[in-house]
N, C-alpha and C positions, 0 to 999 in steps of 0.2 A: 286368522293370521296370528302367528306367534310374536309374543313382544320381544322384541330383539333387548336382551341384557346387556346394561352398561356396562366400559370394563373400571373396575374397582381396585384400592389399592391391595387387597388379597389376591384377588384373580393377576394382578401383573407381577406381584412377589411370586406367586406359583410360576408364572411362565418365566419369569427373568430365572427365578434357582435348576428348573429344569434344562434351559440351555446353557445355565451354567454350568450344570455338573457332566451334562454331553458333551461341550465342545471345550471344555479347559478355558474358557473364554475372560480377557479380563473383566471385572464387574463395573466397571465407572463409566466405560465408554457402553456396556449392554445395557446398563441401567438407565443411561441419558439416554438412547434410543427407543428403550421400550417404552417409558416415560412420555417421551415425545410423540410417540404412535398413539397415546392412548391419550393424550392431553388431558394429563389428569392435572385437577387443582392444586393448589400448593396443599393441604391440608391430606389429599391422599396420595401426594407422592411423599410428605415424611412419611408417613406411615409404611406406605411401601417401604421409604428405606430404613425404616427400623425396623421391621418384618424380615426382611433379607438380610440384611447387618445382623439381627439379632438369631434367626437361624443357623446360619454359616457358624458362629460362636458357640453354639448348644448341637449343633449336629449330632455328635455320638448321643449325646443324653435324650434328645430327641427321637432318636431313631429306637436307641432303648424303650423307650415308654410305649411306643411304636409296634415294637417287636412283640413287648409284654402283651400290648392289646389284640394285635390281630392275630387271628388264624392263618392268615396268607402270609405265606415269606415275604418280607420284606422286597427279595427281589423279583418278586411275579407281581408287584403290585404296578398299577400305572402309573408311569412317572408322574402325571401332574397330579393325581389322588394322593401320593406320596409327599409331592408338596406344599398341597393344599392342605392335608392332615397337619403336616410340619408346621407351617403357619398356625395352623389354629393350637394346634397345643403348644405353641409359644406364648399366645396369647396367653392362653388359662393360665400355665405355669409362672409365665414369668411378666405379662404386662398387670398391673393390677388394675389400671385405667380403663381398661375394657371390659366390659360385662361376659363371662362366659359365654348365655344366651347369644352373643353378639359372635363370639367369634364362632360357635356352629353355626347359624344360618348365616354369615358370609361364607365361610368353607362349602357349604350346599350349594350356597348359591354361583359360587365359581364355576361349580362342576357343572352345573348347570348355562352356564356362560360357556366353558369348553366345549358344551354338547357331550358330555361323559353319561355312558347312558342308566337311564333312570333308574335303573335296581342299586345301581352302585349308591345314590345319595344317600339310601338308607344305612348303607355301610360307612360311611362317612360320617353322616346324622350320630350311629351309634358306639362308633371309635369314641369322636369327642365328647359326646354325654358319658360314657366309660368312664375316660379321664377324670369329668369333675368329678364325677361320686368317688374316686377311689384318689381323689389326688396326693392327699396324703401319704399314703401308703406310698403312691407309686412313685414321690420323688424321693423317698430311702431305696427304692428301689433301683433308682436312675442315678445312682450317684457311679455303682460298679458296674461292671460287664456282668456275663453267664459265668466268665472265672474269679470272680472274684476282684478283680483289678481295679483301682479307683479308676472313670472317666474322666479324661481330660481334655477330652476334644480339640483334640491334636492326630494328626496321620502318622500309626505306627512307625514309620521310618525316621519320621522328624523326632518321635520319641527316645527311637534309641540313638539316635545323631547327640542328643543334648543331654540323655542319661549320661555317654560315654565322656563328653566332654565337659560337662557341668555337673554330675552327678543327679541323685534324686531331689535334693529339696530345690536348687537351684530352677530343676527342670518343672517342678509344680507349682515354683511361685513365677517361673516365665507363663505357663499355662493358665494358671490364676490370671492373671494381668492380662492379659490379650483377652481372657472373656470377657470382661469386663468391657462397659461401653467406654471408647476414650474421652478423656474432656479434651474441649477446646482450647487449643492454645493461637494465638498470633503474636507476629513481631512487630512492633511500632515503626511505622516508619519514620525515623526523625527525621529525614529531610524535607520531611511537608509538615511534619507535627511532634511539639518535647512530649515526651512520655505522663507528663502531670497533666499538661492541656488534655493530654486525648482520656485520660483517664474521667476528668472533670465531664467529660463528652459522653462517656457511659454512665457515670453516675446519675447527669440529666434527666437518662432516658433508663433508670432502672435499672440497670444492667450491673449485676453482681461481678466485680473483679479484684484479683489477687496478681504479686507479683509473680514471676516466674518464679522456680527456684533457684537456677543455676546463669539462664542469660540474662545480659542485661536489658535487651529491649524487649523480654518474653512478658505476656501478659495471660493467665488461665481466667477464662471464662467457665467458673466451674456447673451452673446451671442455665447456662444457655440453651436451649436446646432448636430454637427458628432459624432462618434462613441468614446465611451470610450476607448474603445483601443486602439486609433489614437493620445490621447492625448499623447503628451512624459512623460515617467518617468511611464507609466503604468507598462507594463515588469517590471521594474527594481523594484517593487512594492515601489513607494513614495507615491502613496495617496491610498484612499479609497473612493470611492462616498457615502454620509453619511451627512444625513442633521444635523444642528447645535443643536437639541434640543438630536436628540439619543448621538453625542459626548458630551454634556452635561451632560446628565443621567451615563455617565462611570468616568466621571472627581467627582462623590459624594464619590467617592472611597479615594479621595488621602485624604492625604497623605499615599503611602501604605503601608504595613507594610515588609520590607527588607524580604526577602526569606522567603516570606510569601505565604497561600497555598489560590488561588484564583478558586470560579468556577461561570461557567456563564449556571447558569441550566434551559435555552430556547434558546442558541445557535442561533439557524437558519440559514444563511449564512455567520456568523461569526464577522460583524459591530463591536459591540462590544468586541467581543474573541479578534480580532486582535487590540484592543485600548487598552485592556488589556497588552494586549505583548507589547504594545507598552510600557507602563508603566514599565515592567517586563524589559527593557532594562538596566534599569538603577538600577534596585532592586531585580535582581535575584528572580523575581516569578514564583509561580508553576503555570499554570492554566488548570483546568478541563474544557471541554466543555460537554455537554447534547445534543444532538438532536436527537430526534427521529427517521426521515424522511431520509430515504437512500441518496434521491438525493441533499438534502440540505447539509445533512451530507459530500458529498462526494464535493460539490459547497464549503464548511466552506475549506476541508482540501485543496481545489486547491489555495483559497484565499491567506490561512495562507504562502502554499510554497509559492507563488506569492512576499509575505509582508515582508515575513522571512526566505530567504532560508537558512539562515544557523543556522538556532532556533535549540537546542540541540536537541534531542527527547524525554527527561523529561523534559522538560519544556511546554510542551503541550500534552496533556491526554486527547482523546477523548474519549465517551462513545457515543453507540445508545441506542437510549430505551428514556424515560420518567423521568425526575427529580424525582419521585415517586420511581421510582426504585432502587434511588441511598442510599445506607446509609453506616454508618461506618461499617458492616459488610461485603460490598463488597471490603472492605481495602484500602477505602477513608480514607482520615483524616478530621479533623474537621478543616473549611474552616477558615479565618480570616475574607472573604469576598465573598458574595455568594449574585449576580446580577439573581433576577427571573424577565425579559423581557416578561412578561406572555401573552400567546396568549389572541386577544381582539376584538372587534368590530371592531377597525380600524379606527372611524369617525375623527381621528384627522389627518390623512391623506389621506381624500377622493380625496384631489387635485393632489399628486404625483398618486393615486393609484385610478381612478375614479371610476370603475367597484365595489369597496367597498360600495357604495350608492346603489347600484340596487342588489347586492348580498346579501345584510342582510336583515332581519328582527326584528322587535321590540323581540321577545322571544329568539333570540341569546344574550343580553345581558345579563339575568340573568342567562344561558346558560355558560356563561363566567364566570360570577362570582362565581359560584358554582366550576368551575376549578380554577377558579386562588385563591383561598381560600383557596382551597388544596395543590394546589402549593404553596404556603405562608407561609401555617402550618407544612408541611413536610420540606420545607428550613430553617427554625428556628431551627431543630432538628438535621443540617449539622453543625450547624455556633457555633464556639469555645466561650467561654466566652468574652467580648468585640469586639466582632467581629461587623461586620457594611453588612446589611442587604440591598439591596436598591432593593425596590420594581417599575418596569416602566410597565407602558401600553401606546400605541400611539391612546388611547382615550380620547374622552372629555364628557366621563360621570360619575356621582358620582356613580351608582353603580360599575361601576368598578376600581372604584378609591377610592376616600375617605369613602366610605362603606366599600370595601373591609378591608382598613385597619384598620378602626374602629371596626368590629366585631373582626379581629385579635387580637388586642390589648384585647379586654374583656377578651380573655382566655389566657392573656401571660403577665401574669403581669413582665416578666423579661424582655421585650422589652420597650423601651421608643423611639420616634419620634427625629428626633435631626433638627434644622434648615438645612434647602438645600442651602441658604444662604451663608455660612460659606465657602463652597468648592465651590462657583461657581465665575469666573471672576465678576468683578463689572457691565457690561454693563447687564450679566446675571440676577440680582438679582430681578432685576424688573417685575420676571417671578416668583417670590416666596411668595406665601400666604398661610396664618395659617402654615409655615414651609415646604409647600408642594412645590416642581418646577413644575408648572401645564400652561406653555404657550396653547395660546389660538390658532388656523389656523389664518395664513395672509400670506402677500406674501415674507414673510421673514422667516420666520418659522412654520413649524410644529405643530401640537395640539399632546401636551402629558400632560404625569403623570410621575412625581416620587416622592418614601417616601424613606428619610434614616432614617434606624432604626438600634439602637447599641443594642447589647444585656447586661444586664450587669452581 
C-alpha cells in the first residue's frame, strides 16, 4: 500500500497559484480555503503565504529563469510542475532561510503528492539543481527579458498605463515598491488604549516599533513577521492592521459634527467603520455601515465586537445590499457625512495585494468607473445640507479618480471640492495636489485617491 503524502506548505502554494492563474480568483478568500482544506499548522501556512506572496511579486523573473532552464515551452508545461518549479526557485533565489537541498525535494515531493507522474520528478529534481549551480549567472540573466527590457513584473498593459501617465522613473520605482514585501502597519485604537500605553505593550513583549510617518495613530511593525493574533492587545481590540493612506482618507472627516449621523456606504471589512467609531467615542455618532457581501459583512461585525465591545447597539447600524439601495425611504436620515470607499482596480496596492496585477485587465477600469459614478451620484442624494462627501479609491488611475469626480461635479453644481489639506496631519500634506490626497505606491505607503466634497 502506498503512503498517502501529507499536503505541505509547497504543495498548497502550487495548488493555490494554479487556480489562481485559471480562474482570475481573488487570493485571500482562495488562500483561507485551501488552508483550511488542508489544515495546515500555523508554521506552514506562513510559509505558504510567503511562497504565493512572494511568487505573484517575482513572476516575470521567475518565469525567466524558467524559460532559461527548460527545453519545454513554458506553455506546454503542466500547470502545477510550473508552480511547483516557481516555488522552489523562489526559495533558492530569494528565501536565504531555507536550504536549497530543501526546497528540491519539497518540489518532488509535491509532484508526487499531485500524483504527477514519475519521469517528470526527474525533470523537476533537475530544473532546480540547474538553478543552484548556475545561480549566479542566472540572476543577471533574470533581471531582462529575450529583448533586452529591464523585468518588472508588472502586466504589460499596466506598464504602459503608468509609463504614459507617470513616465519611466516614476513607473520603476512604483514597480520597485510593490516587489517588495510590505511592512506592517496598524492604527491604535484610542478609544480602548493612548497610543504610549499600547506601545509600552509591545515593547513588553519584544516587539520592535516605530511611529508612522504621516498618521497620527499609525504604528510600523517593521520586523514583525507572526501572526496577527499573537500580537498583544489583539483580543482586547487596540489596534487595527490598516495602512497609513486608508487612516488618512477617514481623518477628511473631522472635525465631526457631535451626534452626528455618519455612513460608510462600501463597508467591506470594516477599516474604516471602526475608525469611525473610533471618532464617535468622543462625539456620540451614529454610523451606518453598507455591504453587500454576507461573509465581509459578517468579517465587519466580528471586527466591530473585537474593537468595541461595549458600543451601544444604535450606534452601529448595519445594512446588506448595495449603497444604491439605501435612501431616505428606508428610514435612513440624511447623513452629515457619508465615506463611498468605492470598489476599484486596486493598482495602488498591488504590493500588499499582488495577485491584483495578474487578475485585472485594461477594460475593468472603465468597468469601475461606470460604478463608482453611480455610487457617487446616489451618495449626494443621502448627504444633508453641509455635509462633507469624501470620495477614496486605492487606485492610481485618473479615470477612476479625478474623472470620476470631474463628471460628478458637471451635474451637481451644489457640491464644491474643499482642500484635503486642511484635515490632514502636516507630514501628510505633501500627498495633496490640485486639493486632491492622491499618494503615489513606495515602501511607505500605499497608492490612493481621495476628494472631499461639502455640499452646500
Amino acid at each position: 500500500m502506498h503512503k498517502k503524502q501529507p499536503k505541505t506548505a509547497r504543495f498548497t502554494a502550487a495548488e493555490i497559484l494554479c487556480q489562481l492563474y485559471k480562474n482570475r480568483t481573488p487570493l485571500k478568500p482562495l488562500f483561507d480555503k485551501e488552508v483550511h482544506k488542508y489544515q495546515l499548522a500555523t508554521n506552514e501556512r506562513n510559509l505558504t503565504m510567503q511562497l504565493v506572496y512572494g511568487v505573484l511579486r517575482k513572476r516575470q523573473c521567475l518565469d525567466r529563469i524558467l524559460a532559461i532552464l527548460s527545453k519545454t515551452p513554458l506553455k506546454k508545461l503542466d500547470s502545477f510542475i510550473h508552480q511547483a518549479l516557481a516555488c522552489g526557485l523562489y526559495q533558492i533565489f530569494f528565501l536565504e532561510r531555507i536550504p536549497d537541498s530543501a526546497a528540491v525535494n519539497e518540489a518532488v515531493n509535491s509532484c508526487k503528492t499531485k500524483k504527477i507522474h514519475k519521469r517528470l520528478h526527474g525533470f523537476v529534481n533537475g530544473i532546480l539543481r540547474q538553478a543552484i549551480r548556475e545561480k549566479d549567472q542566472l540572476l543577471i540573466q533574470a533581471a531582462r527579458d529575450k529583448s533586452g527590457e529591464k523585468i518588472l513584473n508588472h502586466p504589460d498593459w499596466l506598464l504602459e498605463r503608468w509609463l504614459a501617465n507617470f513616465g519611466p522613473m516614476k513607473t520603476e520605482e512604483f514597480c520597485n515598491a510593490n516587489n517588495l514585501e510590505p511592512t506592517l502597519i496598524i492604527r491604535v485604537n484610542t478609544a480602548s488604549i493612548d497610543k504610549e500605553s499600547f506601545c509600552k505593550t509591545l515593547t513588553a513583549s519584544d516587539i520592535s516599533h516605530k511611529p508612522g510617518r504621516y498618521s497620527t495613530d499609525a504604528l510600523v511593525l517593521p520586523n514583525y513577521t507572526g501572526s496577527i493574533t499573537d500580537i498583544p492587545g489583539f483580543h482586547e481590540g487596540y489596534f487595527q492592521v490598516q495602512d497609513e493612506a486608508a487612516q488618512l482618507a477617514t481623518s477628511l472627516f473631522e472635525p465631526v459634527r457631535e451626534n452626528g449621523f455618519y455612513l460608510d456606504g462600501c463597508a467591506g471589512l470594516g477599516g474604516k467603520t471602526s475608525h469611525l467609531l473610533q471618532f464617535a467615542h468622543n462625539s456620540s455618532l451614529t454610523v451606518h455601515a453598507v455591504e453587500p457581501e454576507t461573509f465581509r459583512l459578517k468579517k465587519l461585525t466580528e471586527n466591530i465586537a473585537r474593537l468595541f465591545p461595549a458600543l451601544p447597539d444604535d450606534q452601529l447600524i448595519t445594512h446588506q445590499g448595495s449603497l444604491l439601495d439605501i435612501s431616505p425611504a428606508n428610514q435612513v436620515p440624511l447623513f452629515d457625512g457619508i465615506l463611498i470607499d468605492a470598489p476599484c482596480s486596486g493598482t495602488g496596492v498591488t504590493g500588499r495585494h499582488p495577485d491584483i496585477r495578474w487578475n485585472r485587465e485594461h477594460k475593468d477600469i472603465l468597468n469601475h468607473q461606470k460604478q463608482q459614478l453611480a455610487l457617487l451620484t446616489h451618495g449626494a442624494t443621502l448627504l444633508a445640507s453641509g455635509g462633507i462627501l469624501v470620495y477614496a479609491t486605492c487606485s492610481i488611475e485618473p479615470e477612476e479618480n479625478r474623472e470620476v469626480i470631474n463628471m460628478f461635479l458637471e451635474s451637481h453644481g451644489d457640491f464644491k471640492i474643499t482642500d484635503c489639506g486642511i484635515n490632514l496631519p502636516q507630514p501628510a500634506k505633501i500627498f495633496v495636489r490640485d486639493n486632491f490626497f492622491c499618494p503615489l505606491p513606495s515602501k511607505d505607503i500605499d497608492g490612493f485617491f481621495a476628494a472631499r466634497l461639502v455640499k452646500s
